[in-house]
N, C-alpha and C positions, 0 to 999 in steps of 0.2 A: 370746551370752556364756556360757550355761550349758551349751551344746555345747563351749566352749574347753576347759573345762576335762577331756575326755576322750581329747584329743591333748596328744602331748607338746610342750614348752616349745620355740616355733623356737629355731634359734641365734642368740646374738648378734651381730650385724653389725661388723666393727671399726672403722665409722664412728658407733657407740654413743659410747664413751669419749673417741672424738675432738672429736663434734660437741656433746653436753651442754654443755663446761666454755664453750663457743664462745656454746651459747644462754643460757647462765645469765650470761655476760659482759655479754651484749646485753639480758639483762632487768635486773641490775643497771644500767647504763646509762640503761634508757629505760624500765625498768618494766612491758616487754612486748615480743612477740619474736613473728615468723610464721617456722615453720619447711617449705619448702614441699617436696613431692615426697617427703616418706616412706612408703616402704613399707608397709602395713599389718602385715606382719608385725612391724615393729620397732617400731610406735608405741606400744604396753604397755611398754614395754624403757625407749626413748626417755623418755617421759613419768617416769615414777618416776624414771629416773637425773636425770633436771633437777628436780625436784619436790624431791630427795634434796640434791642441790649448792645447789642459792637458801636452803632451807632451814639446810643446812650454814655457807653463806657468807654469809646475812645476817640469820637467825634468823627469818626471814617465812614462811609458806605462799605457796604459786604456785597458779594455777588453770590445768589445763589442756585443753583443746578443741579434738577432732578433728570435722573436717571435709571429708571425702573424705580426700584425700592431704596435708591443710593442720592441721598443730598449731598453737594457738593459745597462747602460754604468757603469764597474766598476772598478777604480784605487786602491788597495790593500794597497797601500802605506800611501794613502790621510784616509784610513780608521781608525776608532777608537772603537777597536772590543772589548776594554773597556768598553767604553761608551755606544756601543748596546747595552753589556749584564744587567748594572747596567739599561739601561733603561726597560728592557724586564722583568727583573726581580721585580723590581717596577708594571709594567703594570699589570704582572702575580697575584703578591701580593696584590692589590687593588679591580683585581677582583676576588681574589681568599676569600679575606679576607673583602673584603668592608670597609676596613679604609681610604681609601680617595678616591677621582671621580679621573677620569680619569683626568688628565690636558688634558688641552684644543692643548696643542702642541702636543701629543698624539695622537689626533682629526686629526689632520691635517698632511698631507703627507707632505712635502717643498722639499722631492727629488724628486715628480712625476710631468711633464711637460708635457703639451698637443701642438701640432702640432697645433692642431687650435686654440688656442691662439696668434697665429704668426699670423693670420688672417691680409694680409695686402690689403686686399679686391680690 
């Protein structure tokens, strides 16, 4: 990190502006957001602009956590760690017991975000 700072600032990607308002939608929502396949170049970039907007838009701090290519963004406040557990619990139950299939929202991620989706070619 202390080497960063003796190259200059990359550019910013015009999937910065696009994709923020996109994850900060999704942490509002669900109170946390995987954004996957970013660049390391733009994850400094990245992170502060969403950090900037959740704050802007709902007066909270975000936390955010890189992991390889996988940002982590996640507001504590905006969470409903109610509602995880009644769904976890459910998921648990279903496959534990086989009384109902899995719902299909289940199936589907809606906090996880791909960078190359932003694809503005």
């Amino acid at each position: 990190m202390l080497m960063d700072r003796l190259f200059p600032a990359p550019a910013v990607d015009r999937r910065v502006p696009v994709g923020a308002p996109v994850v900060c939608d999704v942490v509002r929502e669900h109170g946390y957001a995987e954004v996957r396949e970013v660049p390391g170049d733009q994850l400094a970039v990245l992170r502060k602009e969403i950090r900037s907007l959740i704050r802007q838009q709902t007066g909270h701090a975000a936390q955010t956590v890189v992991h390889g290519d996988l940002l982590l963004v996640v507001c504590d406040p905006l969470r409903d760690a109610g509602a995880e557990m009644r769904a976890a619990a459910e998921t648990v139950g279903a496959m534990l017991f086989g009384d109902q299939p899995l719902p299909a929202t289940r199936l589907k991620r809606p906090w996880v975000v791909s960078w190359t989706a932003w694809d503005l070619g």
